[in-house]
C-alpha positions, 0 to 999 in steps of 0.5 A: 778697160773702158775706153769710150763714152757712155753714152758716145759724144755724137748722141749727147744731142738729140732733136725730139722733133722740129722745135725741142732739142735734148742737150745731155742729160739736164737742158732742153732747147726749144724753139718758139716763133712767138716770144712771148711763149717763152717760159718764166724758167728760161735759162738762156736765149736768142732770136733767129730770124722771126723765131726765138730759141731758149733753154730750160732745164729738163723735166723729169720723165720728160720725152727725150730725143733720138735723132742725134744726126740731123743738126750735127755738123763735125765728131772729132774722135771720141771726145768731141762734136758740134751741133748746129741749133737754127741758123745762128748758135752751135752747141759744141760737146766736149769730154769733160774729167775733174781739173780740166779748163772749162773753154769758156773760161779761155774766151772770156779772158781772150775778150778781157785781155785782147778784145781786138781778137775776133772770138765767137759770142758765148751764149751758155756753158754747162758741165754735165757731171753725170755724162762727163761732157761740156756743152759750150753754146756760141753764135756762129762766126760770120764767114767761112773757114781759112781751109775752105777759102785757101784755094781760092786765095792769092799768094799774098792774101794768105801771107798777109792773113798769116801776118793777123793771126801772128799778130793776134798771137803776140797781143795774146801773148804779152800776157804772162806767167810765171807757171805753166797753167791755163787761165784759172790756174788748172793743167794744160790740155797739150799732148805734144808736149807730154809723154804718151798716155798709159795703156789704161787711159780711157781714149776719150778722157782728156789729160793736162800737164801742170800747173808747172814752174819753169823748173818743174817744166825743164824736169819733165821734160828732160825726164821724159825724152833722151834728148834734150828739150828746147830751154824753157824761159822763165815766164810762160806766155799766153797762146791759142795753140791750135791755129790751124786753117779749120779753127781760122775763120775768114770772110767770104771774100778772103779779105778779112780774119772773122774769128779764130775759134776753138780755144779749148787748148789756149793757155801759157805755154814756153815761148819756144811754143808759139812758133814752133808747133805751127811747123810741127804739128800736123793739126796744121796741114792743108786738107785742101793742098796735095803738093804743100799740105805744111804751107798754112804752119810753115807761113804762120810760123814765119810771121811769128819768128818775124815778130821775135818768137824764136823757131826750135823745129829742129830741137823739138822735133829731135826731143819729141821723137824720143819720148816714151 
């Protein structure tokens, strides 16, 4: 059975020296503080301060890099982790099958939709077929993360920060459909709300549920756990799904919501959704807090419930305890 990467996710990026980056098997970032030396072949750029960054396509027989650990910033298991390239871009590597919801695709529709909603500016995306893997390019979102400005925030400022993302949340999720289904009509990356993964199932490879109508939904559901699920509603509403305090950005004063990030689970999911998994989900927890680790999902989950998005912990957590 094979059951990581090959290569693993935390060498798909390496730094050849202080101006070339290999990133996968088929783009090359280089650095130049001239702009003119930018080559004809350039598929993307951007300046950093006096230098500007650009990609191209690797050559063959081209000199590969091999320190993979100097720009990278985060490995989330073995299907995720993010680089830091100059000052201003992160490139982040995700693992990628046939059928899987390319997160691009989510943040165009979120800019299209909700251009109220602070998102990171897309720089390029790719699928590297050979490797498995995306590679998503993005700025960096000015600020810092709501788990690391928490403890330094008022009772009050972090209520009203739970209020904006809440609200965020109901304009994302006036957008409807009629089927359980990410933006461009592929399966939902969700585990919580599927049944465990087969033995067999390499760790690294992502699985969807769907597409699925409100009665295919119910079916699952039901077929999957002796108890019995939360009603699923006719239309499917649009929702980020993983607001937890790492993927919310702030300004450095607290003040402000910067961006929400990672929208690599953003999809139509049942109402029942938006606010429960807040307070069900331990992708919600507070690093940061020993005594009320829940507090972040238990306030947003509040202001969702405020806003008319009904709470099902209880029902949820009875069915989701017994599924295979």
């Amino acid at each position: 059975m094979f059951c990581e990467m090959d290569p693993p996710i935390e060498v798909s990026v390496a730094r050849a020296n202080p101006w070339r980056w290999t990133l996968g098997s088929l783009i090359v970032c280089e650095k130049a503080d001239d702009p003119g030396l930018k080559p004809g072949d350039t598929i993307a750029d951007w300046r950093d301060g006096d230098s500007t960054f650009y990609l191209r396509k690797s050559l063959p027989h081209e000199l590969l890099g091999n320190d993979t650990e100097a720009d990278r910033i985060h490995v989330g298991g073995t299907s995720s982790a993010v680089w830091r390239l100059g000052n201003n871009v992160f490139c982040k590597v995700r693992a990628w099958c046939e059928g899987l919801e390319l997160e691009a695709n989510t943040m165009r529709f979120v800019e299209e939709k909700a251009p109220e909603i602070p998102i990171p500016e897309l720089v390029h995306t790719w699928i590297d077929h050979d490797l498995n893997r995306t590679f998503l390019l993005t700025r960096r979102v000015e600020g810092q993360t709501l788990e690391r400005a928490w403890p330094q925030l008022s009772a009050l400022r972090r209520t009203q920060i739970a209020d904006d993302i809440a609200r965020f949340c109901v304009s994302l999720a006036d957008n409807t459909s009629p089927r359980f289904e990410t933006v461009t009509g592929y399966g939902v990356y969700e585990p919580r709300l599927m049944e465990s993964a087969p033995k067999p199932h390499p760790t690294w490879k992502p699985r969807t549920l769907g597409p699925l109508s409100q009665e295919a939904m119910r079916a699952y559901m039901a077929k999957i756990s002796t108890e019995p699920a939360p009603d699923i509603d006719p239309q499917f509403h649009f929702y980020h799904a993983d607001l937890g305090p790492t993927n919310v950005m702030v300004s450095e004063d607290g003040d402000r919501v910067t961006g929400i990030i990672d929208w690599e689970s953003g999809a139509y999911y049942p109402r029942f959704w938006v606010a429960t998994k807040p307070v069900t989900a331990g992708a919600f927890y507070l690093e940061c807090e020993t005594d009320e680790p829940k507090l972040w999902g238990q306030l947003l989950g509040q202001a969702l419930e405020a806003k008319g998005y009904q709470r099902l912990d209880a029902a949820f957590r009875r069915w989701d305890k017994s599924v295979s």
